[in-house]
C-alpha positions, -999 to +999 in steps of 0.1 A: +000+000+000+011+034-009+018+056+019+000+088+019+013+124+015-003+153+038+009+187+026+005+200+066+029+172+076+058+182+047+053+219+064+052+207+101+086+184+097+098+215+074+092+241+106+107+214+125+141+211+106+149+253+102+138+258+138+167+233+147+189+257+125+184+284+146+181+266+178+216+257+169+232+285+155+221+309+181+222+291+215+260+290+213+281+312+238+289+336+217+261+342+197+235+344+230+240+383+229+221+401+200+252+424+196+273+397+189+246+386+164+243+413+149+281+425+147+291+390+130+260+392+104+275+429+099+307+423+091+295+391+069+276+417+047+302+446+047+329+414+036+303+400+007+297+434-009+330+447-008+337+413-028+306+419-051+318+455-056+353+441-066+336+416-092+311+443-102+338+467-118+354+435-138+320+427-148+312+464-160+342+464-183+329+431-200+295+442-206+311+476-226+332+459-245+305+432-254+276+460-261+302+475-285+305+448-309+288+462-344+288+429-365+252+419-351+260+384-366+292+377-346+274+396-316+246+369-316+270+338-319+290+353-291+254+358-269+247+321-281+279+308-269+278+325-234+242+313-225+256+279-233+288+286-209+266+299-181+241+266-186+275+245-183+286+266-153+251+262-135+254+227-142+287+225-131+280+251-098+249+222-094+270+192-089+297+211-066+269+226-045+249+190-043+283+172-032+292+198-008+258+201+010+258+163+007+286+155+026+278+184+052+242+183+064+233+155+083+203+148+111+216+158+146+205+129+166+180+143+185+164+154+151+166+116+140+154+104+170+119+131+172+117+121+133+108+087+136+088+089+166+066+116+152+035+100+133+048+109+097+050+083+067+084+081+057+077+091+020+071+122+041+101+123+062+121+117+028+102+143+007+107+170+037+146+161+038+151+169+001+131+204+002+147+208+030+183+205+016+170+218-018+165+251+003+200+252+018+216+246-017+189+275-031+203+300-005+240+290-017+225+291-055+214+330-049+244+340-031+264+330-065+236+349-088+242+379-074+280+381-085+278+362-115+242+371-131+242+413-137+266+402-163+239+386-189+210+412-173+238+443-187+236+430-222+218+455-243+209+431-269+190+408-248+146+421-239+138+418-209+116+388-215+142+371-225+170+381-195+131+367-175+136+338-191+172+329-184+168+338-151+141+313-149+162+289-168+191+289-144+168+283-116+150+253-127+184+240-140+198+243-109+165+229-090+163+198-116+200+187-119+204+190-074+174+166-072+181+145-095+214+141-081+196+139-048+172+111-063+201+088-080+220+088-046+190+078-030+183+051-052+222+038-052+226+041-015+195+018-005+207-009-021+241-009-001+245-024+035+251+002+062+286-011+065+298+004+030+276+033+025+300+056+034+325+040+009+302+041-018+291+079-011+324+087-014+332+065-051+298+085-059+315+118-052+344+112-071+326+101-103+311+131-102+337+154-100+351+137-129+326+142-145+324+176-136+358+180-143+354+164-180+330+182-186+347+215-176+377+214-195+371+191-226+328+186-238+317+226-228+337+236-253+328+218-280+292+219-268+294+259-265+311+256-303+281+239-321+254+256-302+273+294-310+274+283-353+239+269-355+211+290-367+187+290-340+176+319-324+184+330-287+147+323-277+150+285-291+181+278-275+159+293-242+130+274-243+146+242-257+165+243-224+138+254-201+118+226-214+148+201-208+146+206-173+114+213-171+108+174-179+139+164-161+125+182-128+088+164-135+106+131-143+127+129-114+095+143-091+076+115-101+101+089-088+100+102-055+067+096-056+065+061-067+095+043-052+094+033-019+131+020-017+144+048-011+163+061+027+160+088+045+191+108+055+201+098+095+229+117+114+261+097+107+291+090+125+321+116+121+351+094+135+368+062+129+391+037+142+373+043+181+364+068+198+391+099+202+400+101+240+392+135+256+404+131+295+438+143+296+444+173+268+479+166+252+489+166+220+482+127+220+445+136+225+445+168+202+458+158+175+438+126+169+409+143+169+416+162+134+432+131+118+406+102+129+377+120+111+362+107+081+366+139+059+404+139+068+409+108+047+385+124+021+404+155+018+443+137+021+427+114-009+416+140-030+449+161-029+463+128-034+442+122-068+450+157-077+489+157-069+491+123-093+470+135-122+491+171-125+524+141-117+515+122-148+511+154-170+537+182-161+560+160-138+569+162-102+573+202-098+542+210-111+527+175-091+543+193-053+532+232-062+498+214-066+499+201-028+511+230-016+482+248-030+455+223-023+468+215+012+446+241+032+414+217+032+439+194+056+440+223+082+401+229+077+395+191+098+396+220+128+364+225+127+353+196+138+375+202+173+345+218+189+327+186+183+346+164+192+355+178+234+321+188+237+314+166+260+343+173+287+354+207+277+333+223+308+354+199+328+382+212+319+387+237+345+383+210+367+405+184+354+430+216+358+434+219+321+444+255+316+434+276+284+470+281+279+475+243+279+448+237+254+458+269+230+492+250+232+480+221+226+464+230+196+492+253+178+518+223+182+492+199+166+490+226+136+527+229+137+526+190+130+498+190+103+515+215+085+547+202+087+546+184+047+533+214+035+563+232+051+592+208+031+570+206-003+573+247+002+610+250+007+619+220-017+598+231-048+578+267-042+603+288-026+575+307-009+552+304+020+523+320+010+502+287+007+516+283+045+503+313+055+472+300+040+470+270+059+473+288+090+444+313+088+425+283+072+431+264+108+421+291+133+391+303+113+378+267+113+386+262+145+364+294+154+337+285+131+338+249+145+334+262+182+306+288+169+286+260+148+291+226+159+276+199+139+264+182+168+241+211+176+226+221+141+213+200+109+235+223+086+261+238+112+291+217+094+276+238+066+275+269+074+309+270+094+323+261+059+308+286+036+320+311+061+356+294+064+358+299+026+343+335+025+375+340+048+398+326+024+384+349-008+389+375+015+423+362+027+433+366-012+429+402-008+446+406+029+481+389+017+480+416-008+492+435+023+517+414+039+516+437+070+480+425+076+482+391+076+499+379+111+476+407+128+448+389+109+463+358+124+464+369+161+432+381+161+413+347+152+436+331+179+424+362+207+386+354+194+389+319+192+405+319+231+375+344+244+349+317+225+368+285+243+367+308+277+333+314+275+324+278+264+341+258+295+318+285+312+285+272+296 
């Protein structure tokens, strides 16, 4: 028998699931006080528009030179060919977004736990899960439109029902291509025992990235080619595509609601080997704690992947300047620090563990981590600036870790990462000025010593 669908359900379990985003996000030390609230949103803002501003002027220059093009034919193949790039980029941007949020947003266990005993159907619970996540990856989605779409909506040639329409177009693209990602992991990962889900999540991941990365650098291109010398108008090419994922969207709506073998997402377990020891804080407990989660080994095995591919074509200097500059997502397993003391770090004060101790404690275990990073620099780069990286990359984590912990928010692992990498766009800017970098530095480490203060408080 079919299990029923109750649209006041989908919106109770909905309200459920962004309440726990708050709940979590806000009921942190830190963020209690509504200044604090307010001054981190403020500087947030004040960091993305400087950024947008930044991209804006680039973007302005484009759009002249591309209004001032008088063959009208070449003008129209050159349109042609950038709606195609853009649909490639969405589609691209789509599958980045979908493994990112993926891998990030899990069910706290208390969320699991009031999911299954509440009196829902669980074509419910799934259906609620993927608007749910859908709406994360939409916030993401619009974040990116405002710095990459004013390009296309400056472009005198284009009506405005047809800048409408490409708007629209990007949307559903990006709505369509998410869930049907969504719906194919779905369908894989039900058929797998418990015991190698993880494994085949992550073999799922790096398909897609090659594809992604195919796709990228060898079929767009050709794709872009064909589509910019054929005679079709703009508005074919539009609705063509618009109806493509129009269908794809429908198609892929209709197997969620005719399968029944497909899971629902449960909160999942963060380290392996056992459990990482937390009475005595030494660099024996520390540093365990960044190097026994599962995204450690997904992160070492993707530089890993990387480093052998650029190996194989441009030989072991090119292979080495390629770690160095991947390496940062190594420092990044900070953020899961928080996480993983939670449980004794009020203690701490009474197990005698000093904040100097633990500050120590965690420097020397960066000193380690960084340590490869270090020799590739001196032996191959010459320069430190990927270093330098690595460090801000660590403390900001580590902040955004103790600010967000996964354990107390559905998408708290998410959000402490999008802000980590809005740090590091900005970072670009700051080593500009090598005078502000260490103060940069020290002031992550002050904030992140006031936020573990304040957290062995309660």
């Amino acid at each position: 028998m079919k299990e029923s669908i109750r649209l006041k359900n989908l919106f109770s379990l909905l309200h459920y699931y962004f309440n726990d985003i708050l709940k979590g996000a806000l009921e942190r030390g830190l963020l209690k006080q509504k200044i604090n609230r307010y001054s981190l949103f403020l500087i947030c803002f004040i960091s993305y528009f400087a950024y947008f501003i930044s991209n804006m002027r680039t973007t302005g220059q484009l759009v002249k030179s591309a209004n001032n093009i008088s063959n009208g034919t070449e003008a129209l193949k050159l349109l042609k060919i950038t709606i195609m790039s853009y649909t490639d980029m969405y589609l691209i941007l789509s599958v980045a977004f979908f493994i990112f949020l993926n891998s990030t947003i899990s069910l706290t266990r208390i969320s699991s736990y009031v999911t299954n005993i509440l009196p829902f159907s669980k074509k419910e619970i799934l259906i609620a899960q993927k608007v749910y996540k859908l709406f994360i990856g939409i916030i993401l989605f619009e974040g990116v439109q405002l710095l990459v779409f004013p390009f296309l909506g400056s472009i005198a040639i284009l009506t405005v029902i047809e800048k409408f329409a490409l708007l629209l177009l990007f949307h559903v693209e990006y709505i369509a291509v998410f869930f049907s990602l969504d719906t194919i992991y779905q369908i894989i990962l039900s058929r797998m025992a418990n015991t190698i889900i993880a494994i085949m999540t992550w073999l799922l991941d790096i398909l897609l990235i090659i594809f992604a990365g195919f796709h990228f650098y060898i079929f767009r291109f050709k794709v872009e080619k064909i589509i910019g010398g054929t005679d079709c108008s703009v508005q074919i090419i539009i609705g063509t595509l618009l109806i493509f994922f129009i269908l794809l969207f429908i198609i892929n709506f209709l197997l969620i609601l005719k399968c029944d073998y497909m899971t629902v997402t449960q909160s999942q377990q963060s380290y392996i080997f056992n459990k990482v020891p937390a009475l005595r804080l030494n660099l024996i407990t520390t540093f365990p704690v960044f190097y026994r989660h599962k995204n450690f080994i997904y992160n070492l095995s993707m530089i890993s992947v990387l480093t052998i591919i650029m190996y194989s074509q441009g030989g072991i200097k090119l292979a080495m300047q390629t770690f160095a500059i991947y390496y940062f997502v190594i420092p990044l397993m900070s953020m899961y620090y928080a996480d993983a003391t939670s449980g004794i770090r009020k203690m701490y004060n009474l197990l005698r563990v000093s904040l100097y101790r633990e500050m120590s404690s965690l420097l020397l275990s960066l000193a380690i981590i960084l340590l490869p990073q270090i020799v590739v620099c001196y032996l191959f780069v010459g320069k430190y600036e990927t270093v330098r990286l690595s460090v801000l990359v660590f403390v900001a984590a580590l902040l955004m870790g103790l600010l967000f912990p996964k354990s107390r928010g559905n998408v708290n692992e998410a959000v402490s990462s999008i802000l980590v990498f809005l740090i590091i766009i900005l970072a670009s800017v700051v080593f500009k000025i090598n005078d502000l970098i260490y103060p940069t530095v020290l002031l992550f480490l002050l904030v992140t010593s006031i936020v573990l203060r304040q957290e062995r408080r309660g």
